[in-house]
TORPADO-13356 format. One line per 4 residues: number of its first residue (from 1); their letters; for each residue x, y, z of N, C-alpha, C. Coordinates in pm, whole numbers, plus 50000, padded with zeros to 5 digits. Each point is the difference from the previous one (the first is absolute). Example, Ala and Ser with C-alpha at 12.3 -4.5 7.8 and 13.67 -1.06 7.14 Angstrom:
BEGIN
1> AS> 51319:49431:50780:49911:50119:50000:50090:50120:50000 | 49965:50105:49928:50082:50119:50006:49923:50109:50073
This chain:
BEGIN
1> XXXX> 19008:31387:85838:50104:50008:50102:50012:50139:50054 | 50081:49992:50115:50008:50166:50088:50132:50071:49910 | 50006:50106:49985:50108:50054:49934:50062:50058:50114 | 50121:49989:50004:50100:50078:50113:50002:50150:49987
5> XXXX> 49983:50051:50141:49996:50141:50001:50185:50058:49913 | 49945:50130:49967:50064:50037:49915:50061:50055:50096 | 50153:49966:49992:50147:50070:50038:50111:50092:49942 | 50094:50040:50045:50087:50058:49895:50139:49890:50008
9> XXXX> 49997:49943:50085:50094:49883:50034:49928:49916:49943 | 50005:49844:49933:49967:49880:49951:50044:49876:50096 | 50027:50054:50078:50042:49854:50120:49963:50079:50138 | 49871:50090:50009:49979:50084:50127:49893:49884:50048
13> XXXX> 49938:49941:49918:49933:49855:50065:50052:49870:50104 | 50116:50055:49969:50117:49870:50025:50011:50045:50136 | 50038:50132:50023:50051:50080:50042:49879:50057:50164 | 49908:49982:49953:49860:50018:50101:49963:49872:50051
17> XXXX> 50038:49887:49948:49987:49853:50076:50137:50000:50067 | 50053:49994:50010:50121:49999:50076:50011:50075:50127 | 49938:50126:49997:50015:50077:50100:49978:49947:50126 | 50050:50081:50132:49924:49931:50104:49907:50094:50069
21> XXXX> 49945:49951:50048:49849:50096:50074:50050:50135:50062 | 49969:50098:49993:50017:50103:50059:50043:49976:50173 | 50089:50066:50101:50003:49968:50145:49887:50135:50019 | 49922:49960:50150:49890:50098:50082:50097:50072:49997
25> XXXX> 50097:50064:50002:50043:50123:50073:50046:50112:49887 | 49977:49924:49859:50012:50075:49909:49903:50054:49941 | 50024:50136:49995:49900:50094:49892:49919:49904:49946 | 49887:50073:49971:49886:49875:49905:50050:50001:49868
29> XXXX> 49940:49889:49942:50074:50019:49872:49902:49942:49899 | 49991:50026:49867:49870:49966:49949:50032:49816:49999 | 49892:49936:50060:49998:49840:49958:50072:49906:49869 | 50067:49936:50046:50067:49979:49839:49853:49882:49961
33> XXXX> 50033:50019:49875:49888:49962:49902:50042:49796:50012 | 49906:49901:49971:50009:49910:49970:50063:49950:49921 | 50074:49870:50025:50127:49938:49878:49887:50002:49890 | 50086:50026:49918:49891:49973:49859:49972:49851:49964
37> XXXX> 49921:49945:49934:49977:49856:49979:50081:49950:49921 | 49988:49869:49993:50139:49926:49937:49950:50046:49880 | 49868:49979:49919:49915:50060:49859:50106:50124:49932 | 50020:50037:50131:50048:50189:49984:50138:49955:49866
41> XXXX> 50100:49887:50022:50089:50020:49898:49976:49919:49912 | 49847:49949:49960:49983:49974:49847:50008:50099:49914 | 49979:50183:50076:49984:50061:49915:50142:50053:49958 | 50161:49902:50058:50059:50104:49938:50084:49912:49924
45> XXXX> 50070:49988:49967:50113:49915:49903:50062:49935:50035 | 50090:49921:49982:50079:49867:50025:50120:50070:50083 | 50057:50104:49880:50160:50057:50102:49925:50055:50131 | 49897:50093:49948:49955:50090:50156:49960:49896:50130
49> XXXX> 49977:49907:49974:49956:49912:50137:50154:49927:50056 | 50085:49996:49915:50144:49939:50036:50059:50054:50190 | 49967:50178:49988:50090:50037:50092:49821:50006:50115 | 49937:49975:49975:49907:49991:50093:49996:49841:50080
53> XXXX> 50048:49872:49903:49940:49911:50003:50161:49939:50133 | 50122:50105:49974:50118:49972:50027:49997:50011:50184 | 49894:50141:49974:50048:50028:50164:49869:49926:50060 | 49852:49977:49947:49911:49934:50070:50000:49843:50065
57> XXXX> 50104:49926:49862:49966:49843:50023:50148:49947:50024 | 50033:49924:50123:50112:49929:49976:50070:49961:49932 | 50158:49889:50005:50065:49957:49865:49926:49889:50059 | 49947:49909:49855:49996:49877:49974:50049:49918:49954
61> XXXX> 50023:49871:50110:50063:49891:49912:49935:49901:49974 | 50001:49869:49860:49888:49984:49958:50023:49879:50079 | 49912:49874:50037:50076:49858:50087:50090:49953:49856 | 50052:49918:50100:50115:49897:49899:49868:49906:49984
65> XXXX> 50062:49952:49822:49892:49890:50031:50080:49861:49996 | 49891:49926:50034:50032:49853:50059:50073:49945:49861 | 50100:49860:50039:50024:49948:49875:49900:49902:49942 | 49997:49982:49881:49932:49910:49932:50008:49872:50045
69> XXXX> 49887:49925:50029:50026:49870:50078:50062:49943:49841 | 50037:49858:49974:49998:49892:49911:49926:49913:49999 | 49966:49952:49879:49885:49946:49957:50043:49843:50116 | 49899:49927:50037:50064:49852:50084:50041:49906:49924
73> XXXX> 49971:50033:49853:50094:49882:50010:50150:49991:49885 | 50022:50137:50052:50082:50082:49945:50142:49948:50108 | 50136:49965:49847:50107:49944:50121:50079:50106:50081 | 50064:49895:50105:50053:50133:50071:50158:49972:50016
77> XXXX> 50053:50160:49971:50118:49966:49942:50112:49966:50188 | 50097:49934:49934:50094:49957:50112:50041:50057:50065 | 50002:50132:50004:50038:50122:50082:49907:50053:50096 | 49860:49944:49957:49876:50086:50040:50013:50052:50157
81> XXXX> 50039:49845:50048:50042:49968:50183:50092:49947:49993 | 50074:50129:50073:50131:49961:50021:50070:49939:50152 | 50054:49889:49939:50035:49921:50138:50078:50028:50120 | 49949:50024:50107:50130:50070:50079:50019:49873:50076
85> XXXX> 50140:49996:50016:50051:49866:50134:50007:50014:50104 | 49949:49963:50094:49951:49983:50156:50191:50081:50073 | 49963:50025:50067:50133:50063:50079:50010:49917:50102 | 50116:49987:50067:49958:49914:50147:50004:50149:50081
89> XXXX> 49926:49913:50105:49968:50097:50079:50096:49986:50129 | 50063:50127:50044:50100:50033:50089:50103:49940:49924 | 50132:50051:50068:50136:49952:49955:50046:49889:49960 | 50059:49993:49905:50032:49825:49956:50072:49933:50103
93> XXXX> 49960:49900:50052:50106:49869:50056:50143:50014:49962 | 50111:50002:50062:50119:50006:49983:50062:49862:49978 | 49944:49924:50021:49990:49849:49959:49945:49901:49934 | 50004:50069:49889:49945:49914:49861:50064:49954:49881
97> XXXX> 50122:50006:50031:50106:49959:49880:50025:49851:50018 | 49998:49900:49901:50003:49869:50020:50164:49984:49956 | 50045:50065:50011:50132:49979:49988:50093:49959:50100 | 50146:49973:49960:50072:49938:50096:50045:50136:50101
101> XXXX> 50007:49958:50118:50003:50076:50118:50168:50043:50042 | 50064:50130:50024:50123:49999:50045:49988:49996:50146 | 50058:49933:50024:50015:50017:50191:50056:49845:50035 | 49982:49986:50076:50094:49874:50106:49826:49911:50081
105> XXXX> 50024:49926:49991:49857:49867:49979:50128:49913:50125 | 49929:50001:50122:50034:49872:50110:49884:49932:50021 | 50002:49836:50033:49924:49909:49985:50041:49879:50102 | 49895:49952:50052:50046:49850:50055:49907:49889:49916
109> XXXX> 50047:49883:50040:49934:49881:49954:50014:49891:50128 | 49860:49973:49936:49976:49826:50071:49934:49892:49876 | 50110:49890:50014:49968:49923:49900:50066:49828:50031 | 49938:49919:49878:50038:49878:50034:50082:49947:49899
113> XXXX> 50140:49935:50053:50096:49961:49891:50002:49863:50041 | 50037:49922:49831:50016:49897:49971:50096:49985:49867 | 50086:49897:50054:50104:50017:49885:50019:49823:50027 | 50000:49942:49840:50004:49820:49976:50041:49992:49903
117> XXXX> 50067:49841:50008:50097:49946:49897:49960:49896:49985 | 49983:49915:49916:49950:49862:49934:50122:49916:50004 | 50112:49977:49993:50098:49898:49999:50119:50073:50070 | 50068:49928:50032:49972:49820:50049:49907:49995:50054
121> XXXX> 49992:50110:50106:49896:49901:50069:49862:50157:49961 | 49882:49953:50076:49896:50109:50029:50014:50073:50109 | 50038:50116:49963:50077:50094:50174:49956:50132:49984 | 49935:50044:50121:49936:50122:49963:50023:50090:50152
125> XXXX> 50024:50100:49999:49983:50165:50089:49918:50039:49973 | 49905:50033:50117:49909:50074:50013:49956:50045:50155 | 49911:50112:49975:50011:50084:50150:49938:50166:49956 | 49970:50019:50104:49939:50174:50004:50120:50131:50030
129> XXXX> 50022:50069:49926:50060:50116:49990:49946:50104:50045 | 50090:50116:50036:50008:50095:49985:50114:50136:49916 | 49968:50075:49925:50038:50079:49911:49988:50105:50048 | 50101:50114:49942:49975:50155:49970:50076:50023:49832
133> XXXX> 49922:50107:49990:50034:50044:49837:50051:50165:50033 | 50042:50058:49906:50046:50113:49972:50040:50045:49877 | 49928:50122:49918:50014:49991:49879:49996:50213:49966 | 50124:50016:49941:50026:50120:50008:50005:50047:49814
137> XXXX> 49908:50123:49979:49951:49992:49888:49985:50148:49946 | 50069:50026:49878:50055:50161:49916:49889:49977:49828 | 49966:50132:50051:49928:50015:49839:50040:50082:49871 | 50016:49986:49925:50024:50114:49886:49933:50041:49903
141> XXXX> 50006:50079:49946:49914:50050:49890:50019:49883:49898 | 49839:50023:49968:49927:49887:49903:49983:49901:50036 | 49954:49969:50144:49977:49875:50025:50124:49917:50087 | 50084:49997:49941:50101:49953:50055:50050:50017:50126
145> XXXX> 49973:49850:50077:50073:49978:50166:50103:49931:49994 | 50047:49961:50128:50170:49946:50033:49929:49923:50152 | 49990:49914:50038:49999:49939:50100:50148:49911:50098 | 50061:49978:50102:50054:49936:50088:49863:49930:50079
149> XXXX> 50033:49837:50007:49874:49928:50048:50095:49905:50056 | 49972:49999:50182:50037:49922:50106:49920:49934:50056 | 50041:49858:50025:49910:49900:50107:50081:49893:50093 | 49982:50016:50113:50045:49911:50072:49875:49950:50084
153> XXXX> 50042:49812:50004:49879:49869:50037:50127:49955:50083 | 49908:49920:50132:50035:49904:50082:49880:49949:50108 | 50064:49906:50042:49911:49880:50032:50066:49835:50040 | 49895:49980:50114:50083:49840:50015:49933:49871:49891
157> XXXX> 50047:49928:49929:49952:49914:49939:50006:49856:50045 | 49903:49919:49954:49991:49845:50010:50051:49924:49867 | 50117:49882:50011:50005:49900:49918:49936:49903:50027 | 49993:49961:49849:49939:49883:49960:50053:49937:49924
161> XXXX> 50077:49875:49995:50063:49950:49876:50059:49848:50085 | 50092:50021:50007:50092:49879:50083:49982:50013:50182 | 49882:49986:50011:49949:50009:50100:49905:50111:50093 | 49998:50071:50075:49974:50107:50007:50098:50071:50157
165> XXXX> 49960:50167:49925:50023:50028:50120:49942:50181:49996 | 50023:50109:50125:49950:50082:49994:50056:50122:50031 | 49969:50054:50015:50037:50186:50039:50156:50026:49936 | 50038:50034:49872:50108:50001:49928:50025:50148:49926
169> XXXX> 50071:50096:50070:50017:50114:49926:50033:50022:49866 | 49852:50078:49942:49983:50076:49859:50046:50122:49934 | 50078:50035:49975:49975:50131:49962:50064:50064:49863 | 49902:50073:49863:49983:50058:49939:50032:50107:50005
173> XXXX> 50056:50027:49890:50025:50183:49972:50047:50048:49865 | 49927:50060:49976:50031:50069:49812:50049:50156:49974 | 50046:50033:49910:49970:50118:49969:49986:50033:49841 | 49975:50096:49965:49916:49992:49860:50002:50093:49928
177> XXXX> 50072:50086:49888:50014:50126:49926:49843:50025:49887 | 49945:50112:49981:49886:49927:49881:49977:50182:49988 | 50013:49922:49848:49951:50173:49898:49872:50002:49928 | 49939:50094:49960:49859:49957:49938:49958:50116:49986
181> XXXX> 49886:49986:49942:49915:50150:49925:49853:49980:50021 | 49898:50040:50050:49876:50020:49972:49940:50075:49916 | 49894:49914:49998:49934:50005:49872:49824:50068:50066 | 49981:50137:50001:49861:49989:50091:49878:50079:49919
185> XXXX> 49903:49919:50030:49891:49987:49917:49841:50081:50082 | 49902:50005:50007:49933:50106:50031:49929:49928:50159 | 50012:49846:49988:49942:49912:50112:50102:49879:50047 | 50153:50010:49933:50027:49901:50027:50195:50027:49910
189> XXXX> 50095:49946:50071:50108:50041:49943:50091:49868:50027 | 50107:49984:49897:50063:49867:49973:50138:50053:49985 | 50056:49937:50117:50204:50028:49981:50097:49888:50040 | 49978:49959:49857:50142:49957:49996:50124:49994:50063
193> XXXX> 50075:49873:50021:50127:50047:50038:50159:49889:49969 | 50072:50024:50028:50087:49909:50014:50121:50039:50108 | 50116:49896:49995:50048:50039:50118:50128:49873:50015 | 50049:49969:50060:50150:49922:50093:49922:49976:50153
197> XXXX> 50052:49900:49981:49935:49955:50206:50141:49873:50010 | 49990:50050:50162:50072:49839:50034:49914:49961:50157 | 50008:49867:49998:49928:49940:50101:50062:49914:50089 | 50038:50007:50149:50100:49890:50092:49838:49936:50082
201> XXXX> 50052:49851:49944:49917:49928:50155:50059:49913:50065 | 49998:50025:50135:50100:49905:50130:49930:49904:50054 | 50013:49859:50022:49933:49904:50046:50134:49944:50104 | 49941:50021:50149:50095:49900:50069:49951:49913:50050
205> XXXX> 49987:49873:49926:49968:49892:50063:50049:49852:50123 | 50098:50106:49965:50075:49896:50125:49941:49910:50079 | 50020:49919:50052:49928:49868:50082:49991:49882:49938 | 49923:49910:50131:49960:49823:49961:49845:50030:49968
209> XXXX> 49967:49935:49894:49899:49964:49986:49935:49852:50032 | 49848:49973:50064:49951:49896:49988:50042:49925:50010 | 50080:49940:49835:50056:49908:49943:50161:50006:50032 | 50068:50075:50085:50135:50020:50037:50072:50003:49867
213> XXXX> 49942:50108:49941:50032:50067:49879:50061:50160:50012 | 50142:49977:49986:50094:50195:50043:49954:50101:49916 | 49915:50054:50016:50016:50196:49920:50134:50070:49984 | 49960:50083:49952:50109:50091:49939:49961:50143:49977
217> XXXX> 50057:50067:49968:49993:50189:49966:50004:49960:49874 | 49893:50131:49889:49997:49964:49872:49969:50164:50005 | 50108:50075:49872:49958:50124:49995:50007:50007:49845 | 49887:50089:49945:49987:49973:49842:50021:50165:49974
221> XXXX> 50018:50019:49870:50038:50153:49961:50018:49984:49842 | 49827:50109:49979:49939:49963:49919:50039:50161:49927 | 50033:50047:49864:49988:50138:49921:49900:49944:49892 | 49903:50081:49975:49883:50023:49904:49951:50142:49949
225> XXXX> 49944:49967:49873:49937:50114:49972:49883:49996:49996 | 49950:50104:50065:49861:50019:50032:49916:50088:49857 | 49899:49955:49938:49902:50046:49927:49824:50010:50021 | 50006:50088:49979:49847:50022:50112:49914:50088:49941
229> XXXX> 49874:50031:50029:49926:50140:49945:49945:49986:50143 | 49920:50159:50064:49954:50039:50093:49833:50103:49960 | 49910:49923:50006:49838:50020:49953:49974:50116:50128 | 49939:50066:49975:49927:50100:50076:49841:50021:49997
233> XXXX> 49941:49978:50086:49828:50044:49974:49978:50081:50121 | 49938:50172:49967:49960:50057:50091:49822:49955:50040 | 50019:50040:50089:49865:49961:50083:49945:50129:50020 | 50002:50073:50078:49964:50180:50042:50169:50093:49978
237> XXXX> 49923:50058:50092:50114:50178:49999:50149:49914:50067 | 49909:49967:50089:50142:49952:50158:50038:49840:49976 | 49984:49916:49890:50007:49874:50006:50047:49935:49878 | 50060:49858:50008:49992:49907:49842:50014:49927:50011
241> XXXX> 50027:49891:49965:50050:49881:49943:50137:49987:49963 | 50112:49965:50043:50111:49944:49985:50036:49853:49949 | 50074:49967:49854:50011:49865:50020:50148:50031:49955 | 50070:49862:50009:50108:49952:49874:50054:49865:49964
245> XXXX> 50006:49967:49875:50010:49882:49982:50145:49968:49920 | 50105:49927:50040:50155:50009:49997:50030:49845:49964 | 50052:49977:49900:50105:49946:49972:50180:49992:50036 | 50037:49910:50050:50152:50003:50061:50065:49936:49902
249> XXXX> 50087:50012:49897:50098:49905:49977:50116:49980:50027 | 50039:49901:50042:50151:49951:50060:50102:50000:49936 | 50059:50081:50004:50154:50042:49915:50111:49873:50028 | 49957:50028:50165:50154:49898:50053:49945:49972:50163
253> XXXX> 50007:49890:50040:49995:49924:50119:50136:49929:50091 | 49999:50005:50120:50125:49918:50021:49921:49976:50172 | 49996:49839:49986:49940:49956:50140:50171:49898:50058 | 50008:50106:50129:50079:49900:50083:50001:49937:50106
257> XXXX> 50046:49902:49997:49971:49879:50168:50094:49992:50076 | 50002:49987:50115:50053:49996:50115:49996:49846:50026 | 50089:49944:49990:50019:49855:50005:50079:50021:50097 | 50112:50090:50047:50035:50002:50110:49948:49970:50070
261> XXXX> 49846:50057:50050:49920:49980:50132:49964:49877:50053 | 50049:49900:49953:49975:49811:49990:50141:49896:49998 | 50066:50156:49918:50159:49899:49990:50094:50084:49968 | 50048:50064:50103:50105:50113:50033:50098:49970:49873
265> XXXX> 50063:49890:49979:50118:49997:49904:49915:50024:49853 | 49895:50010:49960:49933:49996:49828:49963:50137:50009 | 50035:50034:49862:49991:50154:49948:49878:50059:50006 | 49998:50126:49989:49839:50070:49956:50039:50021:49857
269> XXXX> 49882:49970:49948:49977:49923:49857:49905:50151:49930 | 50043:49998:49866:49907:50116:49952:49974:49930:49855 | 49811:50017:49989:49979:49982:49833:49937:50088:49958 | 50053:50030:49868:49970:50079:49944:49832:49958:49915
273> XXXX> 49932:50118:49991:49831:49991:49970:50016:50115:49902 | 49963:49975:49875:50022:50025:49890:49883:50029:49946 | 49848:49967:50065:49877:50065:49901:49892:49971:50117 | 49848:50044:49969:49904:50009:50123:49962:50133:49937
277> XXXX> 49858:49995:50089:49932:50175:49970:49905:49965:50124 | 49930:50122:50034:49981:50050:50092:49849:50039:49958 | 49875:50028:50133:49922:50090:49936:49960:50033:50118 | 49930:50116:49996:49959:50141:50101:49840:50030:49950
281> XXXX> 49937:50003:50120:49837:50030:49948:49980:50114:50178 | 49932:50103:49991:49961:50028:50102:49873:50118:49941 | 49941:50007:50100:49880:50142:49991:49944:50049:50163 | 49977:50130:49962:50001:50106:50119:49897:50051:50051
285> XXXX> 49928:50065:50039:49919:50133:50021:50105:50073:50007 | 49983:50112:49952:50121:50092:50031:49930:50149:50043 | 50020:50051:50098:49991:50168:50040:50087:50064:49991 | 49997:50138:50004:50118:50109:49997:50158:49927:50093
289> XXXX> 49930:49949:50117:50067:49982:50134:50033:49882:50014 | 49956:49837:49960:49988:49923:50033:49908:49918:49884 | 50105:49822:50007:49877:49933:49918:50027:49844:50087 | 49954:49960:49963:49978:49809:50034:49925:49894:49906
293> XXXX> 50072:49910:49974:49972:49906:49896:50063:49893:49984 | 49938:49874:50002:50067:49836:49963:50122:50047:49873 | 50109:49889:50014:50093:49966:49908:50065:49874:50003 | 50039:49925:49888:50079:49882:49990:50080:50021:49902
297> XXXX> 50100:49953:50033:50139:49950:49924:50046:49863:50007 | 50063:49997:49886:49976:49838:49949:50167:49993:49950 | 50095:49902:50002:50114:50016:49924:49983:49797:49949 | 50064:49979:49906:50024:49911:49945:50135:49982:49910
301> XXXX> 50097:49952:50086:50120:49949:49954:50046:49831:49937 | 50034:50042:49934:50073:49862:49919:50146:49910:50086 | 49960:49892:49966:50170:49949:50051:50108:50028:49942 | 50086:50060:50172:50112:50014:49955:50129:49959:49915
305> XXXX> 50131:50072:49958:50123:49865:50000:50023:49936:50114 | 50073:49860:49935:50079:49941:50114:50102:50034:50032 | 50045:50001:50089:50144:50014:50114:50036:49884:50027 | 50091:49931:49966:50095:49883:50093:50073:50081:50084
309> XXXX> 50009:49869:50138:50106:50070:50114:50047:49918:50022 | 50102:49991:50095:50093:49855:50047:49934:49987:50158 | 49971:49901:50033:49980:50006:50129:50098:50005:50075 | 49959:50075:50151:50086:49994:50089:50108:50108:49944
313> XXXX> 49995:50086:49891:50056:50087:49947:49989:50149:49978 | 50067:50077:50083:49920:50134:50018:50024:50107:49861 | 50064:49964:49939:49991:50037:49816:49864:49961:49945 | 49926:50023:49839:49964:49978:49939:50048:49875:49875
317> XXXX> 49954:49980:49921:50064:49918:49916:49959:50102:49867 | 50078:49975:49899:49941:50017:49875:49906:49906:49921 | 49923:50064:49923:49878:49902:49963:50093:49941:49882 | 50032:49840:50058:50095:49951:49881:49917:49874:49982
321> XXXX> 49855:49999:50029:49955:49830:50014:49957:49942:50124 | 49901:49964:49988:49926:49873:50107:50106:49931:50053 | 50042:49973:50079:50055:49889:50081:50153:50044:49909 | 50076:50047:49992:50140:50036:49932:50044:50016:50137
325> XXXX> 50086:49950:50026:50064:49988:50106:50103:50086:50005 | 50007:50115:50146:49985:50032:50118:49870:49977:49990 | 49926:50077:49930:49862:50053:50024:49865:49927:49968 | 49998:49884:50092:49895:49937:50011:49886:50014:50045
329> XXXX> 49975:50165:50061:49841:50024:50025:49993:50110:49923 | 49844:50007:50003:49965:50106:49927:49888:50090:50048 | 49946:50110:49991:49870:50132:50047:49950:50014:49889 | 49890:50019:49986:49903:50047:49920:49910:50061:50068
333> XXXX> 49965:50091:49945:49825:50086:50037:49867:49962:49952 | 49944:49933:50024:49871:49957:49921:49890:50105:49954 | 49926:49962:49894:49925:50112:49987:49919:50023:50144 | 50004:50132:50001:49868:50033:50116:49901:50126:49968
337> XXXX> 49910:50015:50090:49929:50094:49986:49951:50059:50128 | 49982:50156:50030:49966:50019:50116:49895:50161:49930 | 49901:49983:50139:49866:50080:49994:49981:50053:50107 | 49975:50143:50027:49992:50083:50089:49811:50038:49980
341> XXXX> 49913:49999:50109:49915:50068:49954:49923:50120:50199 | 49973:50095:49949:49978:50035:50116:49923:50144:49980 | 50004:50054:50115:49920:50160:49985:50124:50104:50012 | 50000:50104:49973:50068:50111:50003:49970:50141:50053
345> XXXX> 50044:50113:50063:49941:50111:50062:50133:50115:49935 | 49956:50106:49947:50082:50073:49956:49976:50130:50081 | 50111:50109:49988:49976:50103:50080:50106:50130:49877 | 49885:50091:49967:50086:50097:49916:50044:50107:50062
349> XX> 50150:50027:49970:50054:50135:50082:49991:50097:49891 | 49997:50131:50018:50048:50116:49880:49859:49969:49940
């Protein structure tokens, strides 16, 4: 090997590679000598090459090394990949709660009523309606709503019974208290409810029939309690499914006749209706704004008490007996049943 020229400094090697070239405009100067060879610091010791090795060679860093793959058929633990859940993308829908709605719900209807009695004779109303609804509705924490539920029906109807005859003013009208709680689930939510309702229906039938058979005014006034649940299925962001399916039971009934309208001197007669239930089926599309959907209602009443009256007597009688004289006639209500079925259009305010 070359031995390094002899210095009085020990890093003047270091010190002559480093330099930079002389500039032309400077005095001559003797040539600096060649870096010494890398050979040059085998000849000196471990510490002595430290401050040479410090200023010649960069810091090094060593690579990271890779991780150890796992063997294949080596298990992999439950953490390995970790699951992330999809985000939706842009802002959530402000309309995705299947819950019951606060605001005020107006509605019309078109539908077909029929209301029949089996004895004495076979006598039936029927005819095409028109309806509006209105239903005003408060929510509270945990679920819990409060509804007010209005409907008024009318329409001209046709008899059938003791002859016939036609175009006979209908008209319906309820109103309805109902409390309840939902119950909501990740695709689909169920609320319950209950509630007080009362129901007036006006029939003026006045006229000859066919058979020169007299009509009369018959107005019935029905209190029930309504029991129901209300199903929810969303469809998208902006949409669902509306249903509800209701039970009515009849607390108390009282149907009265106008016998006046045939025979000025005989009383209007009232019987009392003592049991009957009711049932309610409807379903919707429903939007933020607006829904539409078929519904039928069904009521089924029992026969009334009897009433004796006196004829030709504008009093009542007391129920003292069939033929007990004053009071040799008598009213009854026969069982009946009447069925509404039709389409509906709702409109949400708030």
């Amino acid at each position: 090997s070359v031995a390094p020229e002899p210095t009085a400094d020990r890093y003047a090697v270091s010190s002559r590679v480093m330099s930079p070239p002389p500039a032309l405009t400077s005095p001559p100067m003797p040539q600096a000598q060649p870096a010494a060879s890398s050979l040059a610091y085998a000849t000196l010791s471990e510490e002595d090459n430290k401050p040479l090795l410090a200023q010649a060679e960069p810091a090094y860093l060593p690579p990271l090394s890779a991780p150890k793959r796992p063997p294949a058929d080596a298990p992999v633990p439950a953490t390995a990949y970790p699951v992330v859940k999809a985000q939706p993308e842009g802002p959530v829908p402000s309309y995705m709660d299947l819950g019951t709605r606060s605001g005020i719900d107006a509605g019309v209807q078109g539908y077909y009523y029929e209301y029949r009695e089996y004895q004495p004779v076979d006598a039936n109303l029927h005819g095409a309606k028109l309806g509006f609804t209105g239903t005003g509705t408060m929510t509270f924490n945990h679920g819990v709503f409060g509804m007010i539920d209005g409907r008024y029906g009318f329409g001209d109807v046709n008899y059938h019974g003791s002859g016939f005859s036609k175009n006979h003013d209908d008209e319906v009208w309820e109103i309805r208290g109902l409390a309840g709680m939902d119950f909501n689930y990740r695709t689909f939510s169920m609320s319950p409810y209950f509630g007080i309702g009362y129901r007036n229906d006006y029939s003026d039938d006045r006229g000859i029939t066919t058979t020169n058979a007299a009509g009369y005014r018959r107005e019935n006034d029905l209190w029930y309690v309504p029991l129901g649940v209300m199903p929810r299925f969303r469809i998208d962001s902006r949409s669902r499914i509306t249903s509800k399916f209701e039970t009515d039971l009849v607390v108390h009934g009282n149907q009265r006749t106008y016998l006046t309208d045939f025979y000025p001197t005989d009383p209007i007669i009232n019987n009392t209706q003592g049991s009957g239930v009711g049932l309610r089926a409807e379903i919707s599309y429903e939007t933020p704004n607006w829904s539409i959907g078929p519904f039928i209602n069904y009521w089924n009443i029992d026969t009334s008490t009897v009433t004796f009256y006196k004829e030709n007597s504008p009093g009542e009688c007391a129920a003292i007996g069939a033929g007990a004289a004053p009071c040799t006639n008598s009213g009854v209500e026969p069982h009946n049943y009447t069925i509404e079925t039709g389409v509906q259009f709702k409109y949400h305010f708030f």
